[in-house]
C-alpha positions as YAML, in Angstrom:
chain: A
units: angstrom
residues:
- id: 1
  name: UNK
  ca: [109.43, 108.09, 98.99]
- id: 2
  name: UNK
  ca: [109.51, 107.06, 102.48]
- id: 3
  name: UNK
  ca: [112.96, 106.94, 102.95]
- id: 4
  name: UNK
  ca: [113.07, 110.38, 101.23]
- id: 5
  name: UNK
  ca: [110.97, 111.75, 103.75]
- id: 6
  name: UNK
  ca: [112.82, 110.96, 106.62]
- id: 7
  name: UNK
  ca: [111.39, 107.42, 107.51]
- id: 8
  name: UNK
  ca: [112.64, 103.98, 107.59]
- id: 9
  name: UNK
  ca: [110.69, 101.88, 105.13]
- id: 10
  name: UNK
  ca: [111.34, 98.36, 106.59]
- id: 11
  name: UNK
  ca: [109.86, 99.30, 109.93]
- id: 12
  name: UNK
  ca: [106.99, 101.17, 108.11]
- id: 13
  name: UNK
  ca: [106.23, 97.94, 106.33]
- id: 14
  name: UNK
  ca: [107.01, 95.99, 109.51]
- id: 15
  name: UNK
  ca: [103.90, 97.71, 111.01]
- id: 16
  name: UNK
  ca: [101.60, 97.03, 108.42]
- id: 17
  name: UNK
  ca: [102.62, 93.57, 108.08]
- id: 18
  name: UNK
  ca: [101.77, 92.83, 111.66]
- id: 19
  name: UNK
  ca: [98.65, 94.53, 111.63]
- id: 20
  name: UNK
  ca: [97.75, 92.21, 108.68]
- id: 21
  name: UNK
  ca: [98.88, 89.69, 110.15]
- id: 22
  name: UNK
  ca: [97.03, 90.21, 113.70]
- id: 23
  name: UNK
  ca: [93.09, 90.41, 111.37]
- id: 24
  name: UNK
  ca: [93.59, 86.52, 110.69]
- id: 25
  name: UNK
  ca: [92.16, 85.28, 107.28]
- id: 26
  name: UNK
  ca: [88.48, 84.34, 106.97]
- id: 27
  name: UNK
  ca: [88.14, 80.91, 104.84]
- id: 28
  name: UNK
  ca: [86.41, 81.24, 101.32]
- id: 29
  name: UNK
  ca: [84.73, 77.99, 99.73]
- id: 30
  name: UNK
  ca: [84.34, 77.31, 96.84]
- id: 31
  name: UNK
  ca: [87.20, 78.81, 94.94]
- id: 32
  name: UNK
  ca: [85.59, 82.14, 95.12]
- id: 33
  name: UNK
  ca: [88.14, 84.45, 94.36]
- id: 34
  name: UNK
  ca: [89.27, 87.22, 97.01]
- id: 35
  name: UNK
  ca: [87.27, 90.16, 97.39]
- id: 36
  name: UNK
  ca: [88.38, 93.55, 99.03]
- id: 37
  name: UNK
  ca: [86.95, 94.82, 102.41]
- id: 38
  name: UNK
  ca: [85.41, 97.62, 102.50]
- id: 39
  name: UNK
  ca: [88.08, 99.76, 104.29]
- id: 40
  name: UNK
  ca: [90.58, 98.48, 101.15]
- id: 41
  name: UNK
  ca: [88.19, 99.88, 99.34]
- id: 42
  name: UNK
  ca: [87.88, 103.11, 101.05]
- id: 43
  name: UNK
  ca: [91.72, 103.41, 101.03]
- id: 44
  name: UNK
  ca: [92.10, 103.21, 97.23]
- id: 45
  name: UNK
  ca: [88.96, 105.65, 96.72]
- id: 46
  name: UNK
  ca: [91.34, 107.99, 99.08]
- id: 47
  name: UNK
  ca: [94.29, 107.40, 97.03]
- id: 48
  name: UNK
  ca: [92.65, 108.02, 93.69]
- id: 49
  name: UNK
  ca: [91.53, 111.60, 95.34]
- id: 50
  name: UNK
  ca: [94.80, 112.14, 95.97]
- id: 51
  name: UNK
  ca: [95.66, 111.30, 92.58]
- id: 52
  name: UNK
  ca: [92.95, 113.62, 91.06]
- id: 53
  name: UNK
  ca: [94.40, 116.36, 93.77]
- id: 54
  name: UNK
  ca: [97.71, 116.33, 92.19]
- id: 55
  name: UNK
  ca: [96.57, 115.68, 88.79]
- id: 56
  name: UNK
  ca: [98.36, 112.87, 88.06]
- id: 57
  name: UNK
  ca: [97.24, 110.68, 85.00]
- id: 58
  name: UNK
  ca: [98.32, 106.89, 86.83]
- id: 59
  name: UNK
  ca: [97.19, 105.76, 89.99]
- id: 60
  name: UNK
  ca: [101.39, 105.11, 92.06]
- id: 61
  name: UNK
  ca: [102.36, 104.44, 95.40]
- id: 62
  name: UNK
  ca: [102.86, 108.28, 96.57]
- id: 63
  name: UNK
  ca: [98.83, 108.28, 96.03]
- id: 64
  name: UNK
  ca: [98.59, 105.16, 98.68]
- id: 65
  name: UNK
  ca: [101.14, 107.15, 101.18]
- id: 66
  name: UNK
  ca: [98.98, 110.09, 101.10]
- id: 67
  name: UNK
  ca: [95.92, 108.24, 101.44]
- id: 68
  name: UNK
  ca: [97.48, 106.15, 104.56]
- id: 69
  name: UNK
  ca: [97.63, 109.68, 106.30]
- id: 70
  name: UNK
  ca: [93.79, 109.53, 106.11]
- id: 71
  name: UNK
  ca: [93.18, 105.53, 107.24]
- id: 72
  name: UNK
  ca: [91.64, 105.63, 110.52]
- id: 73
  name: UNK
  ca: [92.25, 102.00, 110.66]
- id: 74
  name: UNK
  ca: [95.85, 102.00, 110.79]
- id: 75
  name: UNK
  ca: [97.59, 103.71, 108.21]
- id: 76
  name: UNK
  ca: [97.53, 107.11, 109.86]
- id: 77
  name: UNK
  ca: [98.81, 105.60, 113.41]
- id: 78
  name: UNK
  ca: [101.38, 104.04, 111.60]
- id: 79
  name: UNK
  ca: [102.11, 106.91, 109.40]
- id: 80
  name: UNK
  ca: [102.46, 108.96, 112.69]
- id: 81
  name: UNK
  ca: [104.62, 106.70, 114.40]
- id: 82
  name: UNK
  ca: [106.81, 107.21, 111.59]
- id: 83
  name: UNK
  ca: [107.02, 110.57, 111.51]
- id: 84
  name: UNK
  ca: [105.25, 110.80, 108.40]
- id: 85
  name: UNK
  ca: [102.84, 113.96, 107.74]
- id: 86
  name: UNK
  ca: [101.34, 115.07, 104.71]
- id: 87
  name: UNK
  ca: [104.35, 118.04, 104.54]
- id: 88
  name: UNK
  ca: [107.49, 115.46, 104.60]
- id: 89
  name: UNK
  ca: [105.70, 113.01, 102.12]
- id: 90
  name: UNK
  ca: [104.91, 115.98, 99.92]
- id: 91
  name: UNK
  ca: [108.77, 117.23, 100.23]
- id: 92
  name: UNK
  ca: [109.77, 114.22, 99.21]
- id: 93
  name: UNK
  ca: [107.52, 113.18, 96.07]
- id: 94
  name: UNK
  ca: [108.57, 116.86, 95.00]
- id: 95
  name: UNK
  ca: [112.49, 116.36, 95.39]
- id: 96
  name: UNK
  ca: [112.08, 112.54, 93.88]
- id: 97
  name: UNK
  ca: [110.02, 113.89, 91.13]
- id: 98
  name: UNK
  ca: [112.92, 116.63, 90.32]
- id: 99
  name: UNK
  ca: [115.85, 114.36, 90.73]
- id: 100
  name: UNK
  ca: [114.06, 111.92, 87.69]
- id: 101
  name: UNK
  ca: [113.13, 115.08, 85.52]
- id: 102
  name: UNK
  ca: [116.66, 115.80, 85.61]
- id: 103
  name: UNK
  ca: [117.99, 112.05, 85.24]
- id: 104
  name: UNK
  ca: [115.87, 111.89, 81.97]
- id: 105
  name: UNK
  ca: [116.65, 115.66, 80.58]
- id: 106
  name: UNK
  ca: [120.41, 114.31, 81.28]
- id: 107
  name: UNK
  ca: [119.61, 110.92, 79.15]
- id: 108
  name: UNK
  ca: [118.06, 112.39, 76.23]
- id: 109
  name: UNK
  ca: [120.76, 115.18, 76.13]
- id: 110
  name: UNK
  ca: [123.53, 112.84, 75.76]
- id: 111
  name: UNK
  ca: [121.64, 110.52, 73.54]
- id: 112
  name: UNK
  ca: [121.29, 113.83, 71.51]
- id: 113
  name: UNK
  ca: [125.19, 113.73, 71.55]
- id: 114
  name: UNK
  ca: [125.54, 110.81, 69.84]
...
């Protein structure tokens, strides 16, 4: 999807990973197992708006994207500097959505061949 909409995903992914990488990791003891921050939290309540928005019935990535337009944290800075607005990411969902309607209507047509 990125790379549909104009954007290069490795440096996209580039800037997250050193923004994670610049929080540091808080120890746990005791085996706990890892919990998610609250603005994790807040992310995936954006994304499943996003999902309700556009109807979908699964939870995907193009849900995250749309939400990182809204993270005040860093996904919208990062979105930015990408060139990445709601409009492009939109576009491109749309056109990859088309091209793998058509992929499958031209799968079960020439399985219907057979």
């Amino acid at each position: 999807v990125v790379a549909a909409a104009g954007a290069d995903p490795r440096s996209l992914r580039v800037g997250f990973e050193d923004f994670a990488a610049a929080q540091g990791v808080r120890a746990r003891g005791g085996g706990e197992a890892p919990q998610l921050g609250e603005s994790l939290l807040a992310l995936l309540r954006k994304a499943a708006a996003q999902r309700r928005l556009l109807v979908d019935e699964r939870l995907s990535a193009k849900h995250v994207l749309l939400a990182l337009l809204e993270d005040a944290r860093c996904g919208a800075r990062l979105m930015r500097e990408a060139n990445l607005d709601r409009a492009s990411l939109t576009a491109a969902i749309t056109l990859l959505q088309a091209e793998h309607s058509r992929s499958k209507e031209r799968g079960a047509t020439s399985s219907g061949d057979r």
